[in-house]
PDB file of N, CA, C and O in Angstrom:
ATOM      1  N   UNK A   1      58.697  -1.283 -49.445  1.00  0.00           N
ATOM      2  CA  UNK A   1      58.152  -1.444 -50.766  1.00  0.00           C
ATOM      3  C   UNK A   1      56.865  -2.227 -50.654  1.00  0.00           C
ATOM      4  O   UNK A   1      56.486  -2.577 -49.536  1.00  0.00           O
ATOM      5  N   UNK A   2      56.052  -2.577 -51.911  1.00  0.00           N
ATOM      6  CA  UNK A   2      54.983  -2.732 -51.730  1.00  0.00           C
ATOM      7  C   UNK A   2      54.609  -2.808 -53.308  1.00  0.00           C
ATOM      8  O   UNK A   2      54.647  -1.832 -54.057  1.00  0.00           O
ATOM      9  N   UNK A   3      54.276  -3.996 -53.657  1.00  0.00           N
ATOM     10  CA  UNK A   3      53.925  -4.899 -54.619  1.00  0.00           C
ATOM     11  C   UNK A   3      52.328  -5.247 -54.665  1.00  0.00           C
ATOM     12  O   UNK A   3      51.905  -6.209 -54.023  1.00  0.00           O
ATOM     13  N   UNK A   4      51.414  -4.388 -55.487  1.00  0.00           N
ATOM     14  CA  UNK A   4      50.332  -5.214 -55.256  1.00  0.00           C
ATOM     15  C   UNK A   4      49.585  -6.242 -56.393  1.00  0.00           C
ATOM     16  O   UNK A   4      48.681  -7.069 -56.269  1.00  0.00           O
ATOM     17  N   UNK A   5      50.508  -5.732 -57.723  1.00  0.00           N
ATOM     18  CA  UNK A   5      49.440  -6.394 -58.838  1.00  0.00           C
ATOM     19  C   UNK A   5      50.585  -7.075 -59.461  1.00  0.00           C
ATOM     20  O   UNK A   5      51.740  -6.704 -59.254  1.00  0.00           O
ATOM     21  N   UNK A   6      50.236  -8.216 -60.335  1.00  0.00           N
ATOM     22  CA  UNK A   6      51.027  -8.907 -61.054  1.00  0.00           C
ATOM     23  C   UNK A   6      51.908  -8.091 -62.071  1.00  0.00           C
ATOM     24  O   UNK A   6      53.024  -8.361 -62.515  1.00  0.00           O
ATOM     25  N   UNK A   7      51.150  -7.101 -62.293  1.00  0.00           N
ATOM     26  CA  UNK A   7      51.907  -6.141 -63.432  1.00  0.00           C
ATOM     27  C   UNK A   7      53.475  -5.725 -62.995  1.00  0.00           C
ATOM     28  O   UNK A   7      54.356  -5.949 -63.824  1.00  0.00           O
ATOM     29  N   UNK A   8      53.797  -5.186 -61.843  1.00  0.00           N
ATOM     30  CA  UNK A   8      54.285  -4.253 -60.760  1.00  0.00           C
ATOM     31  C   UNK A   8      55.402  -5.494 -60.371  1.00  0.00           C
ATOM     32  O   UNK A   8      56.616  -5.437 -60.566  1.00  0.00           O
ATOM     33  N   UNK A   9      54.675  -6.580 -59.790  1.00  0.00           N
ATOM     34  CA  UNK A   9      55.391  -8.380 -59.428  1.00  0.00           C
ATOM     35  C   UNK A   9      56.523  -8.256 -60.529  1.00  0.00           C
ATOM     36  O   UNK A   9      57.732  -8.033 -60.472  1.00  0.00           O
ATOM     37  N   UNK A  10      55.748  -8.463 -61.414  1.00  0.00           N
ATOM     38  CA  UNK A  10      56.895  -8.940 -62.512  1.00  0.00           C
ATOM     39  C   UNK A  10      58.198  -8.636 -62.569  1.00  0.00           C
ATOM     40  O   UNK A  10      59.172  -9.338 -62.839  1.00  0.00           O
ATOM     41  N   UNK A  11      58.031  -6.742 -62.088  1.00  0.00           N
ATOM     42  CA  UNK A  11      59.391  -5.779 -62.369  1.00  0.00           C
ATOM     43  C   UNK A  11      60.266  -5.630 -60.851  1.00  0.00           C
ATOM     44  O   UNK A  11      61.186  -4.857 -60.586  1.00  0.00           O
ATOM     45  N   UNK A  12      59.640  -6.625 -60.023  1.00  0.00           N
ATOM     46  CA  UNK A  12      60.014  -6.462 -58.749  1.00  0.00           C
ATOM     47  C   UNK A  12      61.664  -6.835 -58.961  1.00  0.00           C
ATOM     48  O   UNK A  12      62.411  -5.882 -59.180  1.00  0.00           O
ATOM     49  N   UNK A  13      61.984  -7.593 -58.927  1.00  0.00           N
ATOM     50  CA  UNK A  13      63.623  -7.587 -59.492  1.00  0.00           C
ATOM     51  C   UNK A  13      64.530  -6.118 -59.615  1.00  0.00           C
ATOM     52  O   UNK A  13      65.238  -5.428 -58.882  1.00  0.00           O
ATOM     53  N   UNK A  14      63.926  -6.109 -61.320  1.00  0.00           N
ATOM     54  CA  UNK A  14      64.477  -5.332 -61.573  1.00  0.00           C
ATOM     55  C   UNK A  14      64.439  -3.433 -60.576  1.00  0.00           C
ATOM     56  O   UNK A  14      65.396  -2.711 -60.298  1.00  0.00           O
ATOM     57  N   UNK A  15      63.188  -3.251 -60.351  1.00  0.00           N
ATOM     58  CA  UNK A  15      63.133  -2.098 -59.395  1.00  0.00           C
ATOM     59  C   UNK A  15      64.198  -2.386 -58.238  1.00  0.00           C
ATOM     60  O   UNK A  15      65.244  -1.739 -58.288  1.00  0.00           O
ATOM     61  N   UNK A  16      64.006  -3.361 -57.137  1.00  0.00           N
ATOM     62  CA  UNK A  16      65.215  -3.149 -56.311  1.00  0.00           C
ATOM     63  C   UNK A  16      66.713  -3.021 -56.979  1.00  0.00           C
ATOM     64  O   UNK A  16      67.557  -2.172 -56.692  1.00  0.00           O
ATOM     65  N   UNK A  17      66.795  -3.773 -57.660  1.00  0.00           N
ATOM     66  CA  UNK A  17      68.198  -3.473 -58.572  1.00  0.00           C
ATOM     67  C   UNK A  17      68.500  -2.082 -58.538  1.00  0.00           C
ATOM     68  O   UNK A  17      69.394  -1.673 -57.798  1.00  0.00           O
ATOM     69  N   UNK A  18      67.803  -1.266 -59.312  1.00  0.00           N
ATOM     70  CA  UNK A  18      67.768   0.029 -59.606  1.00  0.00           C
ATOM     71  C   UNK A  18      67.672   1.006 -58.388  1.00  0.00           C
ATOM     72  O   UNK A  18      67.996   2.183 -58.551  1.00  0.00           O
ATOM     73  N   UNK A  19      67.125   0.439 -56.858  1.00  0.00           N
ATOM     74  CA  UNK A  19      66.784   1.122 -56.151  1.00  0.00           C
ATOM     75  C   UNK A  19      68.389   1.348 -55.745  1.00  0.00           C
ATOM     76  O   UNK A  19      69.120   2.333 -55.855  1.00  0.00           O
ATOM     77  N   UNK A  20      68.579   0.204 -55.306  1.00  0.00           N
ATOM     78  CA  UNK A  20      70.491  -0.545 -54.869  1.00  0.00           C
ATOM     79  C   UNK A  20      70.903   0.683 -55.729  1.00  0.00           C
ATOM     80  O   UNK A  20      70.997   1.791 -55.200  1.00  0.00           O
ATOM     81  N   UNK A  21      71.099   0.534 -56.777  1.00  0.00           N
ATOM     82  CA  UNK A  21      72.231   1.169 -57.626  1.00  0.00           C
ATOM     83  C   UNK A  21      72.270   2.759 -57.251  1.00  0.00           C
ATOM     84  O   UNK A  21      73.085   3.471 -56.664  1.00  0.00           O
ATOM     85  N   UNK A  22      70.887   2.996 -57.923  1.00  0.00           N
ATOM     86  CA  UNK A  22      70.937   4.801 -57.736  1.00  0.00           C
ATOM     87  C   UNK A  22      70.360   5.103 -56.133  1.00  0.00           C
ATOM     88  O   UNK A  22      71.092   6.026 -55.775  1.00  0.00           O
ATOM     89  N   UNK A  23      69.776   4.915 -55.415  1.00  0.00           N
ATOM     90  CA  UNK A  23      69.735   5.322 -53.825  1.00  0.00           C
ATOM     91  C   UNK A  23      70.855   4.779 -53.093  1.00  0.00           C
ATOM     92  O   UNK A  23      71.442   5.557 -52.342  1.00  0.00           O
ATOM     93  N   UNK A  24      71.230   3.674 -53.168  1.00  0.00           N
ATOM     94  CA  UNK A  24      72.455   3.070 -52.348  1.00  0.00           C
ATOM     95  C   UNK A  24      71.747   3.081 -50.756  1.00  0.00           C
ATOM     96  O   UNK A  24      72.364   3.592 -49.821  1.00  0.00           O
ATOM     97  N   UNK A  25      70.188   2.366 -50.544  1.00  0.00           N
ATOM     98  CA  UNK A  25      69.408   2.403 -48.994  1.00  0.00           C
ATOM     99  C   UNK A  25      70.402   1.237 -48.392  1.00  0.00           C
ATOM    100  O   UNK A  25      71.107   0.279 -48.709  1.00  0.00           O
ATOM    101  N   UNK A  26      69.752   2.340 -46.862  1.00  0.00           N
ATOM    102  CA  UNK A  26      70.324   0.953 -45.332  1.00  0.00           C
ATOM    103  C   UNK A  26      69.671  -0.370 -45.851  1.00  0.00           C
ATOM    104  O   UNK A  26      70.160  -1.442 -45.495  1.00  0.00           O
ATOM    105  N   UNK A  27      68.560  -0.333 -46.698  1.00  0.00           N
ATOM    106  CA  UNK A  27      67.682  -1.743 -46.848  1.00  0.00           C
ATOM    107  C   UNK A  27      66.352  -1.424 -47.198  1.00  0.00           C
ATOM    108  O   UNK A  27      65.632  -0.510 -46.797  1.00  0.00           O
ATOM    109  N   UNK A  28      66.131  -2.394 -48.074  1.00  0.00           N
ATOM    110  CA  UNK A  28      64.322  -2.155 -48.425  1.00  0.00           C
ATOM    111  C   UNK A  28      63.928  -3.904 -47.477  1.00  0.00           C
ATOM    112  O   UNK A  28      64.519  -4.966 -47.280  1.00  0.00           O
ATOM    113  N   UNK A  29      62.509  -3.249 -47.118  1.00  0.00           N
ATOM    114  CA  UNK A  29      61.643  -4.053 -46.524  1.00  0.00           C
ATOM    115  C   UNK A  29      60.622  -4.265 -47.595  1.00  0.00           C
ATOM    116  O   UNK A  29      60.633  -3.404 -48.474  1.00  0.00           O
ATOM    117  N   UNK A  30      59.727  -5.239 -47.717  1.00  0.00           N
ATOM    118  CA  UNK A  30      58.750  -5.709 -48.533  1.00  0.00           C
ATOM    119  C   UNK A  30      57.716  -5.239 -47.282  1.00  0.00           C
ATOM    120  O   UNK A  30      57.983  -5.310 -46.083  1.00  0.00           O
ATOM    121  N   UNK A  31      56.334  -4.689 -47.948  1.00  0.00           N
ATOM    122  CA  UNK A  31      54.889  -5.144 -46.550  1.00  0.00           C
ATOM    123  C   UNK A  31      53.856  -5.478 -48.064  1.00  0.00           C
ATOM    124  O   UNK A  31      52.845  -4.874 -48.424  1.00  0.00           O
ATOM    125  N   UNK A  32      54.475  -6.518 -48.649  1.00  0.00           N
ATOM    126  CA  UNK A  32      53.162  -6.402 -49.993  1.00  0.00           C
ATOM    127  C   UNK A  32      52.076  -7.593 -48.837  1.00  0.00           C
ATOM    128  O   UNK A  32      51.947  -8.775 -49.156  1.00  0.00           O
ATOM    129  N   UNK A  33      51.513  -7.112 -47.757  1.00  0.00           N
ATOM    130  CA  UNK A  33      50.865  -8.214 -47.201  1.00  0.00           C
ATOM    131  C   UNK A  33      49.407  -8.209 -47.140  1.00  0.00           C
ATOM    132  O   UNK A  33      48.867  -8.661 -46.130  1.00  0.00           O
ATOM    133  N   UNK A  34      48.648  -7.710 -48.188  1.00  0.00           N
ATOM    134  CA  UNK A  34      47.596  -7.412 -48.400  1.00  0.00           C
ATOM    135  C   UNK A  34      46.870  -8.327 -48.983  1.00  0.00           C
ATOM    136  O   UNK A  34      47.417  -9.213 -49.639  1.00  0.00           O
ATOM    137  N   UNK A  35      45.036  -8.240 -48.788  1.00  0.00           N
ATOM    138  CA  UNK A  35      44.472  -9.669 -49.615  1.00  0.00           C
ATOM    139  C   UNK A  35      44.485  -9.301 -51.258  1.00  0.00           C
ATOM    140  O   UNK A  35      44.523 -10.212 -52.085  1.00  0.00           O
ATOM    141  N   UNK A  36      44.446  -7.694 -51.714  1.00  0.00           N
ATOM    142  CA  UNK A  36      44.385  -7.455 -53.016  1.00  0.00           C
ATOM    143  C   UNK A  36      45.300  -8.500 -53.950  1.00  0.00           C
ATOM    144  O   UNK A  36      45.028  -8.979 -55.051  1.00  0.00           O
ATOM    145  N   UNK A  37      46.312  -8.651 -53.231  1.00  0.00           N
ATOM    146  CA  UNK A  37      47.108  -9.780 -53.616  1.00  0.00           C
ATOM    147  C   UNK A  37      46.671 -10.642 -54.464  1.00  0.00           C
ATOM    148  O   UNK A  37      46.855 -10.726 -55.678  1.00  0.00           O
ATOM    149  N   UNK A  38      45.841 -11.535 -53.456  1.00  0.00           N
ATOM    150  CA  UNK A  38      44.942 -12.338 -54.068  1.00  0.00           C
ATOM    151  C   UNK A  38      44.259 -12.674 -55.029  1.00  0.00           C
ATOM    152  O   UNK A  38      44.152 -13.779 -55.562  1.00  0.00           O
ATOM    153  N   UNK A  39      43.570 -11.281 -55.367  1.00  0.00           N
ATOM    154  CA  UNK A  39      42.892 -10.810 -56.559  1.00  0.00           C
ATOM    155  C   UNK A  39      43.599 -11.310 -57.721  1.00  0.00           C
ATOM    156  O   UNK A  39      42.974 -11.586 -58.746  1.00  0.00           O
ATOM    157  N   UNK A  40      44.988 -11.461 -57.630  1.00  0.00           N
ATOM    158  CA  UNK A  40      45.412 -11.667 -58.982  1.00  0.00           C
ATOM    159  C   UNK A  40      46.622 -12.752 -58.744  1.00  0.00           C
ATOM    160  O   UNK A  40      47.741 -12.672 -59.251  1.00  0.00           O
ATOM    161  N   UNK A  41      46.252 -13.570 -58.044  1.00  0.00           N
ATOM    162  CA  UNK A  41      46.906 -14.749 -57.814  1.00  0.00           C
ATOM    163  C   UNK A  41      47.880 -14.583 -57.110  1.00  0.00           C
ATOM    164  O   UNK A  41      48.734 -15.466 -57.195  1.00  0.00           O
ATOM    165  N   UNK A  42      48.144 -13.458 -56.182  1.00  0.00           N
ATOM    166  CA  UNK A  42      49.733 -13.563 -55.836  1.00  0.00           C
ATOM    167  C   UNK A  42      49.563 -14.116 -54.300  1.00  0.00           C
ATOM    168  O   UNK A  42      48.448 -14.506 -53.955  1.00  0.00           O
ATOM    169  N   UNK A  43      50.465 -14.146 -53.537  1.00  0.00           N
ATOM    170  CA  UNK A  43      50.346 -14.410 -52.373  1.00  0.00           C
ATOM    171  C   UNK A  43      50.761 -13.353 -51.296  1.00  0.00           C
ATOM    172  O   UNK A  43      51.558 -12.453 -51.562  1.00  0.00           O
ATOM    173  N   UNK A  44      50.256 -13.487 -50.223  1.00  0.00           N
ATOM    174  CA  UNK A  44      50.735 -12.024 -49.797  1.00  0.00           C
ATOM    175  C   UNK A  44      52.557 -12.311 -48.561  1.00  0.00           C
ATOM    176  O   UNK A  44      53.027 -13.289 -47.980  1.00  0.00           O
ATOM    177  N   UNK A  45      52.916 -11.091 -48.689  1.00  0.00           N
ATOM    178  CA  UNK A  45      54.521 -11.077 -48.456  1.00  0.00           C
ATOM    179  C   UNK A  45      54.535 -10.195 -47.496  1.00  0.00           C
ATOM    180  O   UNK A  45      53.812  -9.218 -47.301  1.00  0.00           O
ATOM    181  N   UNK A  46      55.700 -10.754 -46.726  1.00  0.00           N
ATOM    182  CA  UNK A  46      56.791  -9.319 -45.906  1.00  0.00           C
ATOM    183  C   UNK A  46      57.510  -9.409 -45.109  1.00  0.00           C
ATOM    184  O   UNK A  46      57.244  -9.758 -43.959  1.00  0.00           O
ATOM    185  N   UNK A  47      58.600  -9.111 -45.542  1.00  0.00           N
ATOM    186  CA  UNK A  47      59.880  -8.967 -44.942  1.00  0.00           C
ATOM    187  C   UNK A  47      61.272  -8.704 -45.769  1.00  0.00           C
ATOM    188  O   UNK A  47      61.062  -8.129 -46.837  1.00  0.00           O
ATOM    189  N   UNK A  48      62.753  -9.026 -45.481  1.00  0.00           N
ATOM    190  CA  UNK A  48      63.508  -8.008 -46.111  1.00  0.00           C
ATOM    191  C   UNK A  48      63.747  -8.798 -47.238  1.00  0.00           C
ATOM    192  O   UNK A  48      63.698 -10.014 -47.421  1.00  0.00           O
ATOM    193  N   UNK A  49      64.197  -7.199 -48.439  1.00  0.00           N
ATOM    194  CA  UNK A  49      64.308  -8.102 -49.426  1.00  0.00           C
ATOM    195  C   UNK A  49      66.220  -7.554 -49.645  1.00  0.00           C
ATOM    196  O   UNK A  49      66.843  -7.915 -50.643  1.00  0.00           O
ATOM    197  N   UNK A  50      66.695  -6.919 -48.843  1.00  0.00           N
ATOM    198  CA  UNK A  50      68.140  -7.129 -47.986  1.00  0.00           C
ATOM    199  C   UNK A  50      68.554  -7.048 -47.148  1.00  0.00           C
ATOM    200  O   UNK A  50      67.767  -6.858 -46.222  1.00  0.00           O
ATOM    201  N   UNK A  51      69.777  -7.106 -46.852  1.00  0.00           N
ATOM    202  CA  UNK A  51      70.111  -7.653 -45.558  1.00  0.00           C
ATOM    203  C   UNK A  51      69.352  -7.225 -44.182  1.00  0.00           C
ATOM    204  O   UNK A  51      68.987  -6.053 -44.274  1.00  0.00           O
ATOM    205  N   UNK A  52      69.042  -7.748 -43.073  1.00  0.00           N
ATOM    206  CA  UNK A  52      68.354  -6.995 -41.934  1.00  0.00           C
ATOM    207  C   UNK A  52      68.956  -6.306 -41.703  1.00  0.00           C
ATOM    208  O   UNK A  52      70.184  -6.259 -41.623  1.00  0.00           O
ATOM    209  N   UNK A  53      67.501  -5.002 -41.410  1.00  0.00           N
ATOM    210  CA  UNK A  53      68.044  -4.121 -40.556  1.00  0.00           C
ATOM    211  C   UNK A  53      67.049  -3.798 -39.253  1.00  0.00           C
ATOM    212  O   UNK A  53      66.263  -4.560 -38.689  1.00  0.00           O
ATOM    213  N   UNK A  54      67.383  -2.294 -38.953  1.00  0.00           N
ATOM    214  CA  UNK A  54      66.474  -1.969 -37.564  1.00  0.00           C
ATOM    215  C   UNK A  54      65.085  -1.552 -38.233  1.00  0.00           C
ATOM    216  O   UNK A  54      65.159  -0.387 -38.624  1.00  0.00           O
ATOM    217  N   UNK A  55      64.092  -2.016 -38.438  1.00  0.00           N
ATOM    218  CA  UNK A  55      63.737  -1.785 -39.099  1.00  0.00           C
ATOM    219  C   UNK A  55      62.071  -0.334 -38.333  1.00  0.00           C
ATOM    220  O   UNK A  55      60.929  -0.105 -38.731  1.00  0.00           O
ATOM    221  N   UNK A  56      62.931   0.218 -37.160  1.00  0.00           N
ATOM    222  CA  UNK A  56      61.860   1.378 -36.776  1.00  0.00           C
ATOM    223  C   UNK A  56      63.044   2.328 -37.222  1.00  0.00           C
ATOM    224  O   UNK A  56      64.258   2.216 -37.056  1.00  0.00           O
ATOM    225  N   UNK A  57      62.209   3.399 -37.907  1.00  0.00           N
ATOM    226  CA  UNK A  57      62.981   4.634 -37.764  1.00  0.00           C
ATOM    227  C   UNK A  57      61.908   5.879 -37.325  1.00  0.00           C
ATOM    228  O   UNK A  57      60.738   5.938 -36.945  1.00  0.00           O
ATOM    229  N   UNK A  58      63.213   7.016 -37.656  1.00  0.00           N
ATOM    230  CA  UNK A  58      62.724   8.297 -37.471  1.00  0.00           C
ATOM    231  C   UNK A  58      61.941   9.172 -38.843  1.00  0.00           C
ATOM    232  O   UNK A  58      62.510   9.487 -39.888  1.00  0.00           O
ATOM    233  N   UNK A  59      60.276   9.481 -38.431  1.00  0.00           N
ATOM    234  CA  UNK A  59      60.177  10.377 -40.030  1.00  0.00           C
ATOM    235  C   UNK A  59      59.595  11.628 -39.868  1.00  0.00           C
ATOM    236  O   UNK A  59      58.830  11.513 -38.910  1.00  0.00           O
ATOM    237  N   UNK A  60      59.553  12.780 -40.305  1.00  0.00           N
ATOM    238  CA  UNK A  60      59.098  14.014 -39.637  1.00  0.00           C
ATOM    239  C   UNK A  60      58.484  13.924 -41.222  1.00  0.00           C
ATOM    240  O   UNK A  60      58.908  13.586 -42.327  1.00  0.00           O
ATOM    241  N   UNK A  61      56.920  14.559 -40.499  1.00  0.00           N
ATOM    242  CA  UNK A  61      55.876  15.160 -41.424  1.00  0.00           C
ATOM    243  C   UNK A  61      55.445  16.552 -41.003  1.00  0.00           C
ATOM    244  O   UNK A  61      55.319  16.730 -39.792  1.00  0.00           O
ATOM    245  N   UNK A  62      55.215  17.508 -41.774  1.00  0.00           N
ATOM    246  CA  UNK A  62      54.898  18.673 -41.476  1.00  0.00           C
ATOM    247  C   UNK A  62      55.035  18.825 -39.991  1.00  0.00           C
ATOM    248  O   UNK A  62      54.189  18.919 -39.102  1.00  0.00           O
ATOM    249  N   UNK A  63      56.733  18.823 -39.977  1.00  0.00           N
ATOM    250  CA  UNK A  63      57.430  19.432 -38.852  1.00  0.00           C
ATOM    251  C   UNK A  63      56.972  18.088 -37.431  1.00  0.00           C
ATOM    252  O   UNK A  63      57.698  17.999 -36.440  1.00  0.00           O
ATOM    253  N   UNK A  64      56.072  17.440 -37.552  1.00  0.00           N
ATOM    254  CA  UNK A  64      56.133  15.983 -36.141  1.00  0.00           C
ATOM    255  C   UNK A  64      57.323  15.292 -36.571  1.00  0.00           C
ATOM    256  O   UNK A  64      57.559  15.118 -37.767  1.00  0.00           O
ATOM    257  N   UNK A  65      57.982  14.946 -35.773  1.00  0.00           N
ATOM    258  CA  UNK A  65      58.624  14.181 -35.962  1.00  0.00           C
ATOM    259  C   UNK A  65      57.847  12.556 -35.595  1.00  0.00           C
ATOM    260  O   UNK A  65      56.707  12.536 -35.132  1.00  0.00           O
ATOM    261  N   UNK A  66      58.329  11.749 -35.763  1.00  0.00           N
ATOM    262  CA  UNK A  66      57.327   9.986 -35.244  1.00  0.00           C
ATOM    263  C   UNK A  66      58.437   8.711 -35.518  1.00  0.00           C
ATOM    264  O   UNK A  66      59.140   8.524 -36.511  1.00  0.00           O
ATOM    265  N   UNK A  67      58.327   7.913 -34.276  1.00  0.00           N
ATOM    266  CA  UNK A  67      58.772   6.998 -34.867  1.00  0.00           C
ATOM    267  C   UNK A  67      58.281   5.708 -35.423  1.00  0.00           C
ATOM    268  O   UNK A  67      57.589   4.938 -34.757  1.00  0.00           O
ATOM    269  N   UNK A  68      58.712   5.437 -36.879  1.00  0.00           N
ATOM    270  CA  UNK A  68      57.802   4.631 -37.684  1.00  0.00           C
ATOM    271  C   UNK A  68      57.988   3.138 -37.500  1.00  0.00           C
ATOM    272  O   UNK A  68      59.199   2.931 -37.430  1.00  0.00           O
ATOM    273  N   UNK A  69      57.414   2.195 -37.410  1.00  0.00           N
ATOM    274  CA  UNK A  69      58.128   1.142 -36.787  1.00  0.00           C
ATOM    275  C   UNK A  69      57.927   0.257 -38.619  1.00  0.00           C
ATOM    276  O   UNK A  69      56.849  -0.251 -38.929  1.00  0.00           O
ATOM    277  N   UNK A  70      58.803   0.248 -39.311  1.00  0.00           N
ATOM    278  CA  UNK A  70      58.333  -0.325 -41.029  1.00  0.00           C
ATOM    279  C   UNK A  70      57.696  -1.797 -41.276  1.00  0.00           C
ATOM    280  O   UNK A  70      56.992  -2.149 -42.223  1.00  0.00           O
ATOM    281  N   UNK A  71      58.215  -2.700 -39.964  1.00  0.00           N
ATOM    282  CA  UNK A  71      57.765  -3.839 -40.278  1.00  0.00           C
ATOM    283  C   UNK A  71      56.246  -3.740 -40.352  1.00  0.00           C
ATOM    284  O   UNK A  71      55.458  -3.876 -41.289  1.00  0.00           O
ATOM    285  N   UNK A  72      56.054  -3.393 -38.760  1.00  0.00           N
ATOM    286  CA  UNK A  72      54.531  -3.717 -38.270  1.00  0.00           C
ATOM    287  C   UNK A  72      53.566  -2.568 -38.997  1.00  0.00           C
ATOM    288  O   UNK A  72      52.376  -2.863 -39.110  1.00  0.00           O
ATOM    289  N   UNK A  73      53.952  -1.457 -39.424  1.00  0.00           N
ATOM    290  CA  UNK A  73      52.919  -0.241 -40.000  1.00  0.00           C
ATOM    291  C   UNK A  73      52.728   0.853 -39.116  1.00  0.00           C
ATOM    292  O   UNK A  73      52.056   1.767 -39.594  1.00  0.00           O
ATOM    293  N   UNK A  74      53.205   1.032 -37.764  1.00  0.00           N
ATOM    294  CA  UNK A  74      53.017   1.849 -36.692  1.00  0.00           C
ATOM    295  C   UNK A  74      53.416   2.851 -36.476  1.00  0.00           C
ATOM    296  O   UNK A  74      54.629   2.824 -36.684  1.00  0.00           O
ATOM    297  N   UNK A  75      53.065   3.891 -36.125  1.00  0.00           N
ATOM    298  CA  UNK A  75      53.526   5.541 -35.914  1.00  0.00           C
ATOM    299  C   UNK A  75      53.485   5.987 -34.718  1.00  0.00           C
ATOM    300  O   UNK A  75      52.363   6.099 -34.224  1.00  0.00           O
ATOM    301  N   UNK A  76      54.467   6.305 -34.040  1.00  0.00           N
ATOM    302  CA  UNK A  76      54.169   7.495 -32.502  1.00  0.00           C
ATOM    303  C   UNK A  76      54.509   8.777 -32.692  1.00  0.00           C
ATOM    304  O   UNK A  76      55.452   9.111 -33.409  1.00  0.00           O
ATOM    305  N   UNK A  77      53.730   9.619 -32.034  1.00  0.00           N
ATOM    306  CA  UNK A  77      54.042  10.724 -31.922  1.00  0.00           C
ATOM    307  C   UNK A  77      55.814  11.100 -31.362  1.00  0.00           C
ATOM    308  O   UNK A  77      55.963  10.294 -30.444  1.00  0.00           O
ATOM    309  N   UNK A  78      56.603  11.580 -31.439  1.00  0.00           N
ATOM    310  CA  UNK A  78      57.834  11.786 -30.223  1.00  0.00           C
ATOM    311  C   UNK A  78      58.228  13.385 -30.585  1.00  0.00           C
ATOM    312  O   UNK A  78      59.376  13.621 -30.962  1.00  0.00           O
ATOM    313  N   UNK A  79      57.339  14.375 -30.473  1.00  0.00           N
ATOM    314  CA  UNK A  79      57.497  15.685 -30.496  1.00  0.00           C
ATOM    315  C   UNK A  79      57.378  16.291 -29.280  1.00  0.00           C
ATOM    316  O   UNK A  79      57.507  17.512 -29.184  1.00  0.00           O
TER     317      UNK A  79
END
């Protein structure tokens, strides 16, 4: 996930709530770690906002498969 404006901040709560309920995820990660942040007073963030997990996985885009590593932002090829 990824939070950048105070507007968006506010409902952060309530969105994971809702994410929990109707997706039922392994876990959301936060990367709101950007300076836009700033712009509007926030501070910048990241890491889980439940319980740890592994946090590289597997994601296929027009048929590549890659593995995404969520903390750091990173992609490999593994096709």
């Amino acid at each position: 996930m990824q939070f950048l404006s105070l507007g968006i901040e506010r409902w952060k709560d309530t969105i994971i709530k809702v994410l929990k309920e109707v997706l039922n995820p392994k876990g959301i990660y936060e990367r709101s770690d950007v300076p836009v942040r700033e712009l509007e007073g926030l501070e910048q963030r990241k890491g889980f906002l439940t319980e740890p997990f592994d946090t590289t996985i597997i994601s296929e885009e027009n048929g590549v498969k890659y593995y995404v590593d969520i903390e750091n932002g990173q992609k490999l090829d593994i096709s």
